[in-house]
N, C-alpha and C positions, 0 to 999 in steps of 0.2 A: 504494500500500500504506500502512495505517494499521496502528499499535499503539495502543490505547487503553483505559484502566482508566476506571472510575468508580464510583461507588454508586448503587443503585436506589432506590428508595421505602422499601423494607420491609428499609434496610441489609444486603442481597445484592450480592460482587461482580458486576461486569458487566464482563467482556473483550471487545474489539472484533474483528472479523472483517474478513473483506476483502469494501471496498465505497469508494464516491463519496462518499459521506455519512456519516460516523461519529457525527456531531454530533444528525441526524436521526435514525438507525437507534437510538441506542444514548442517548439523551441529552448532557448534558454531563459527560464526564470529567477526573478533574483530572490525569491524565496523558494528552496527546494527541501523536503525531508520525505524521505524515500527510508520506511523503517525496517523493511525486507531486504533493500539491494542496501542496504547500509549508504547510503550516498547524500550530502545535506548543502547547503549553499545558502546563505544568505548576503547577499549583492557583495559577492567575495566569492574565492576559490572553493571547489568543490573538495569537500572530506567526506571521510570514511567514519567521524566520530561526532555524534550527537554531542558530545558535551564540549566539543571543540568548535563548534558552530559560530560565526563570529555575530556577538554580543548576546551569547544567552547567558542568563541564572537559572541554575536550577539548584533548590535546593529540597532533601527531606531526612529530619533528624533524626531517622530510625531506618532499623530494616523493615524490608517487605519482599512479600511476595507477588505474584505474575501469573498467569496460566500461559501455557501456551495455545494453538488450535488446536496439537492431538491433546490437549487437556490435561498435559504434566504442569505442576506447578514446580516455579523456579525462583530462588530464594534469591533477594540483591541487598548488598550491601547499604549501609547505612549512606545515604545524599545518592547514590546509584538510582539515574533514572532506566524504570524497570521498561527495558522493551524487550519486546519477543516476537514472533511471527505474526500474533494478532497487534503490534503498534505500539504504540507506547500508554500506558496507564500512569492516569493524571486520578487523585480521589484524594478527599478531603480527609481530616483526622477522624480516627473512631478508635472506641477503646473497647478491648475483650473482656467481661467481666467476671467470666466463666474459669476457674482456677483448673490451673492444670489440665490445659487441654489438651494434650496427648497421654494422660497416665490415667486410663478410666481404672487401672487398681488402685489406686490411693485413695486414701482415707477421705481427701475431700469428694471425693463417691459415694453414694452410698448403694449397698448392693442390695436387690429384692431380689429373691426365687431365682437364683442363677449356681449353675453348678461350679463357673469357677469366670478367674479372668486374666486370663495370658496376658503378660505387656512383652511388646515386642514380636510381636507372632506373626507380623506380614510384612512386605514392602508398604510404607504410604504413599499417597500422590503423589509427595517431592521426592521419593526414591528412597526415601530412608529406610530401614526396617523398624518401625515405631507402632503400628498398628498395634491396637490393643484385640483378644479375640475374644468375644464376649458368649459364654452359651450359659443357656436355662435351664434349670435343674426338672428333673421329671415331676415336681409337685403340679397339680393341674390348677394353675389358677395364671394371673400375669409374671412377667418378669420384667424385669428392669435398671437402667443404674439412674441416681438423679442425684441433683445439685439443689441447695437452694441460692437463690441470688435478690438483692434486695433494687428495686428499681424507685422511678419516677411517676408519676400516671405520665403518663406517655409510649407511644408506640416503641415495643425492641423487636430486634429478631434475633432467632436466634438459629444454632445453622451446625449441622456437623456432615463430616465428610463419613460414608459407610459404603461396606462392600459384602454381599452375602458370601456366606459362609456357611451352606447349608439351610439356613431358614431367608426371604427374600423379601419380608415385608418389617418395617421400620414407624415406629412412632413418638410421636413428640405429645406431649402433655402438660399445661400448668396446673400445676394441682390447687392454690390456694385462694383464689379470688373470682375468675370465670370459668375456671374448667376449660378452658379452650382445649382446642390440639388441633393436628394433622397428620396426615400416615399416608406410607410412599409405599412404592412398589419400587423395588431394587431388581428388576432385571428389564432386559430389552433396552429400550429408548429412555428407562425409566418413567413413573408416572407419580403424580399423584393423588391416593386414594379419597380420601373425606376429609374434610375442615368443618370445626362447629369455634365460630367469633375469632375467627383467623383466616390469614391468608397463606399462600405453600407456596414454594417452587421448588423444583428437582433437576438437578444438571447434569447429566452423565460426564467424565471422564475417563481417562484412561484407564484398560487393565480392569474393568470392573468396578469400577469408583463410580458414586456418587455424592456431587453434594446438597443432602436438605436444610431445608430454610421456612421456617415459619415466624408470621407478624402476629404479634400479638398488644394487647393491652398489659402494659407496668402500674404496678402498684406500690408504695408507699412501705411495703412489705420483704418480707422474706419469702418471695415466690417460688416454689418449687415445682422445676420441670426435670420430669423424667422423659427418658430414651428407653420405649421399649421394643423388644427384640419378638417379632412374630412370626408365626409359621403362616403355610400355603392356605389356610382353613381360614383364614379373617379377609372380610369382605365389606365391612363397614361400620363404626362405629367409635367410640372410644377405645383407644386401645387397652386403658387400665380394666375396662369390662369385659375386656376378651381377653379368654380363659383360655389354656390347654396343656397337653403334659410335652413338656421337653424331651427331645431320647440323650438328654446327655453328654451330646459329642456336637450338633449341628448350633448354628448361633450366629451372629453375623461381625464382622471387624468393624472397627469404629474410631477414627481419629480429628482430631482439631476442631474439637466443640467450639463453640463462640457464644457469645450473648455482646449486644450492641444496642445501644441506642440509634435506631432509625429504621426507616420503613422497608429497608431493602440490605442482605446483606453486603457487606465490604469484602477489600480480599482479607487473607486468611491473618491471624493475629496470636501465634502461639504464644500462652504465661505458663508458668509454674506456679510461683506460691502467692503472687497476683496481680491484681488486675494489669493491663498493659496496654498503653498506647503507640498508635502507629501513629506517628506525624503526617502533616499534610504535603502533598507532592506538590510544590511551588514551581512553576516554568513560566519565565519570561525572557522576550525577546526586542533587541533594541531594531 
């Protein structure tokens, strides 16, 4: 993908389109960034390096991450503008408020009706092996792990990345003020199944990854939202009302929970003992 301005002949602007050749199609512009063919120019020599573009700032006080198109996430360094195949990602601050989001064994867990919980047991998005594997004990009733987290009244969402493991259905719950939830479908294109005072989204990635995401209403509270683990047999509803017996071994992987203030998730914001903020991607140009 290319953005590119220039002048014509008969001093008409000229905007660039999406194509291989900007340079060719459209003449020479004196603003170019081309974030696939690496190639950038601002009424100056053409380079190969986005942060050497003559008269940019770009500043962000933290790491982050990026997706790409095949849907790996890729980790940049702190003030590193994060570009990759799909372009360059520009997003405001947001902060994760969800403890330890790759360690669903830890304590800041807590565990319902599950037979056990590997840390470490798969590849995640970003290639690490950090996945945790989460399976349901054969008691026949829900299972689950949950957090509580204290919010605003105001809109959060909140979002974890999952990959079946033998069971292929997924749900989110707040347990303490509206009941809300949503529940996914973790195979194929991915889907999503039912919402009651929420909204969902579901994103396939790479390898079998998904990431879900639900909006909800904050409360003034210690709300707690559980992630529960379902099998083939649930088809609608609450997932904490849906019952059935684990065999023990099936369950599904579960990495980089989040909870955020706003209506739509951010990219991804791993903490440990807590909360954390991703700075805001700052880019200007003279």
């Amino acid at each position: 993908m290319f953005i590119g301005l220039g002048l014509g002949l008969v001093a008409q602007a000229i905007y660039g389109g999406v194509g291989d050749n900007a340079l060719n199609d459209y003449g020479t512009p004196f603003f170019l960034a081309d974030f696939i063919e690496s190639e950038y120019r601002n009424n100056g020599p053409l380079t190969s390096s986005f942060t050497a573009l003559t008269g940019l700032t770009f500043t962000r006080a933290s790491t982050g991450y990026a997706q790409t198109a095949a849907g790996v996430l890729v980790p940049f360094a702190s003030g590193a503008p994060r570009i990759t195949d799909k372009g360059l990602l520009i997003e405001g601050a947001r902060t994760n408020l969800c403890l330890r989001s790759q360690e669903f064994d830890n304590a800041s867990w807590s565990a319902v009706n599950l037979t056990s919980r590997t840390a470490d047991a798969a590849a995640a998005p970003d290639g690490t092996t950090t996945a945790d594997l989460i399976v349901p004990n054969t008691s026949n009733t829900a299972h689950n792990v949950n957090q509580s987290i204290t919010h605003t009244a105001a809109s959060y969402t909140y979002s974890v990345f999952a990959k079946a493991a033998g069971y292929a259905k997924l749900g989110f719950r707040e347990a303490t003020t509206l009941g809300s939830y949503a529940t996914f479908d973790l195979s194929g294109a991915g889907s999503v199944i039912a919402t009651l005072s929420a909204t969902a989204t579901i994103q396939a990635l790479a390898d079998g990854w998904y990431r879900c995401s639900f909006t909800f209403t904050g409360a003034a509270v210690a709300q707690q939202i559980g992630i529960f683990i379902m099998d083939s047999g649930y088809t609608s509803g609450s997932p904490h009302l849906y019952t059935y017996s684990g065999n023990g071994t099936s369950g599904a992987y579960l990495w980089g929970a989040q909870d955020e203030l706003g209506a739509f998730p951010s990219s991804y914001i791993p903490t440990t003992t807590t909360s954390v903020t991703r700075a805001a991607d700052v880019a200007s140009i003279a």
